[in-house]
N, C-alpha and C positions, 0 to 999 in steps of 0.2 A: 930537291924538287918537291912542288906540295902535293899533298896527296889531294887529288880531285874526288870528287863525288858527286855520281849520277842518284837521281829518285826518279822515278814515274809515279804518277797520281792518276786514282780515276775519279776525275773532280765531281762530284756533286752534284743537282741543280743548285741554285741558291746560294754557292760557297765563292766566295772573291777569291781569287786567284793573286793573293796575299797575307802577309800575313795579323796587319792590324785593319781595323774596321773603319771604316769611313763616319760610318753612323751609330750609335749604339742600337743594339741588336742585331748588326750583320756578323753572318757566319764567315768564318775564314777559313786560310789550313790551317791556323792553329789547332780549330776545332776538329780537325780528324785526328788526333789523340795521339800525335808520333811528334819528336823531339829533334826538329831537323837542326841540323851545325849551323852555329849563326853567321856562317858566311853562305849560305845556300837560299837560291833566291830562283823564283819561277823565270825560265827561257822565256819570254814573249806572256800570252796572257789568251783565257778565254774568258768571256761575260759570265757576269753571274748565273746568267739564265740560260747559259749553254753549257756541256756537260763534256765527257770523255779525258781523253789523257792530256796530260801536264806534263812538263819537265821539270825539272830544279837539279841546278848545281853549283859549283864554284869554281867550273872551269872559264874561266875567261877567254880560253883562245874556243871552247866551242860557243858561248855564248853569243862571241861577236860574227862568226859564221852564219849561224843560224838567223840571225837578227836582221845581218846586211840585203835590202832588200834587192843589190842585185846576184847575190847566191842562189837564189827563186829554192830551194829546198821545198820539196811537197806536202803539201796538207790535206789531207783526203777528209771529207766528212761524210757521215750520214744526217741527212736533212727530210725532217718529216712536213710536209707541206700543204696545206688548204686547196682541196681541187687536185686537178687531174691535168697536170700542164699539155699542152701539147704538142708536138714537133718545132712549132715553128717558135716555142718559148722557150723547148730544150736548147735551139740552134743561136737562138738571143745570146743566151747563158755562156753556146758554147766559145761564141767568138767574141763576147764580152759587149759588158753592157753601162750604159754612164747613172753612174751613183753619185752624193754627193759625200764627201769626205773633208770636213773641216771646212765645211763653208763652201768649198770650191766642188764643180764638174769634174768629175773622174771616171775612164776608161776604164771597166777594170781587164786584164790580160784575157788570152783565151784560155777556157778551163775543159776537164775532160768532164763531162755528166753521165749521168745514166739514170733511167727509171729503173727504180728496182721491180721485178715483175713477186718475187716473193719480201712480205717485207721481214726484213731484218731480226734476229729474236735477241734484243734487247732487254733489260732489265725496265720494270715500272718504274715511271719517275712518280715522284715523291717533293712535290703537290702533281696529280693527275691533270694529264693535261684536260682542257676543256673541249670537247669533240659538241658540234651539230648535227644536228640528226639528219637534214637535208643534205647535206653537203660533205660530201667523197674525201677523202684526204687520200698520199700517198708518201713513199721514201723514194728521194734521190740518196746516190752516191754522188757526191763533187770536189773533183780535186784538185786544189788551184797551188799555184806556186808564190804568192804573194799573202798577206795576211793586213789588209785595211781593218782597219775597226768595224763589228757588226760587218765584214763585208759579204759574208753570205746572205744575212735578214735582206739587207738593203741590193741587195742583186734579185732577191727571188722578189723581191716587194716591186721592182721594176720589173718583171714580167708578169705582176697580177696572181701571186703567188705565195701568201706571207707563210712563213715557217710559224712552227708549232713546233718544234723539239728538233733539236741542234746537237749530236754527238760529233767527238773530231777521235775519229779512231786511230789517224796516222799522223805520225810528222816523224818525215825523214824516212828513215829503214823503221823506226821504231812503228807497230800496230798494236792495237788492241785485238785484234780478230782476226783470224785467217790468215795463212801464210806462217811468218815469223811472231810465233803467238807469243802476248803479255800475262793476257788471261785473267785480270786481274776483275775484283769486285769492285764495285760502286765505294767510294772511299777504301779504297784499299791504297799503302803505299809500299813501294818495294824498290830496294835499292840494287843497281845494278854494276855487275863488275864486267860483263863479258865485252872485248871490244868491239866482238860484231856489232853493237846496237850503233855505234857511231859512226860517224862520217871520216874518211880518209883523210888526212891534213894535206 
C-alpha cells in the first residue's frame, strides 16, 4: 500500500496555492522553503490574496472526498470586512445569496455567520491591509459547506460588504485555532500523522 502523506500550510498573503508561477515574480509554495514529495499536490485552493490553512497530499481517496461538492465537508473562515453589516445582511448571508460564478447566477447554500463582538488576534499581514479613517470595519466568522471561487469576497460584496482580509481557519476537523489546535505560524509547514485530523472512509 503507498505510504500517504498529509501537510498543512498556513498560506501567506500573496502565495499561489501552487507550486509553479503563473507570472514571473509570483510567489508560490515553493517559496516557503520545504521540499514536499513530488506526488503531493494542494486539496482544493485558496486565492492569492486570501490567507490560512492549506492542505496537500497524495491521498487520492481523501482528495476525491474533500473535492466532491456533494460531501459539503466545512469551511469556516474569518472575514474581516468594510462597515458594520447589519442583521438583516447577516440573515442574506445566512440563507444564501445569488453570486455570479463562471458567467452564470448562482445561489450560494445556507451558511452559519456570526459578528465577532471581539476581533480575532491574528497575525499582521504583510502588505498591511489599507484601513479608512471614516469607515468602521469588522470580523465575521462564516462557515459554509461548499467552496465556489472567491465565494466568500463575492457573497459579502452582495450584501454591500467587501472583505478586506480573508483567513480560512477550518476545513473538515482540521483548525487552525481553537478547539483541536494546529497552532501553526504564518508560512509554517507541518506534516501530519495522527488519524484524528481526518475524515472516516
Amino acid at each position: 500500500m503507498a505510504a500517504y502523506r498529509y501537510f498543512v500550510v498556513y498560506k501567506p498573503y500573496g502565495v499561489l496555492s501552487q507550486f509553479t508561477p503563473n507570472q514571473v515574480g509570483q510567489r508560490t509554495l515553493t517559496d516557503l522553503g520545504v521540499r514536499f514529495p513530488k506526488d503531493v499536490y494542494p486539496v482544493g485552493r485558496l486565492d492569492a490574496d486570501s490567507e490560512g490553512l492549506l492542505l496537500l497530499t497524495n491521498d487520492p481517496r481523501l482528495n476525491a472526498r474533500l473535492l466532491r461538492p456533494e460531501a459539503g465537508h466545512v469551511r469556516v473562515y474569518w472575514t474581516q470586512v468594510e462597515g458594520i453589516p447589519t442583521e438583516e445582511a447577516l440573515e442574506a448571508l445566512r440563507r444564501g445569496v445569488v453570486i455570479r460564478v463562471r458567467g452564470a447566477l448562482y445561489r450560494t447554500r445556507p451558511a452559519h455567520v456570526s459578528l465577532l463582538k471581539i476581533p480575532p488576534k491574528v497575525p499582521p499581514r504583510e502588505p498591511p491591509i489599507r484601513f479608512r479613517k471614516n469607515i468602521p470595519d469588522c470580523w465575521l466568522e462564516i462557515a459554509l459547506n461548499e467552496g465556489k471561487n472567491r465565494q466568500i469576497r463575492r457573497m459579502c460584496a452582495a450584501v454591500g460588504y467587501p472583505v478586506l482580509r480573508l483567513i480560512r481557519i477550518q476545513l473538515g476537523h482540521l483548525r487552525l485555532y481553537e478547539g483541536e489546535l494546529i497552532d501553526l505560524q504564518v508560512g509554517e509547514v507541518r506534516e501530519l500523522h495522527a488519524t484524528k485530523w481526518f475524515w472516516a472512509p
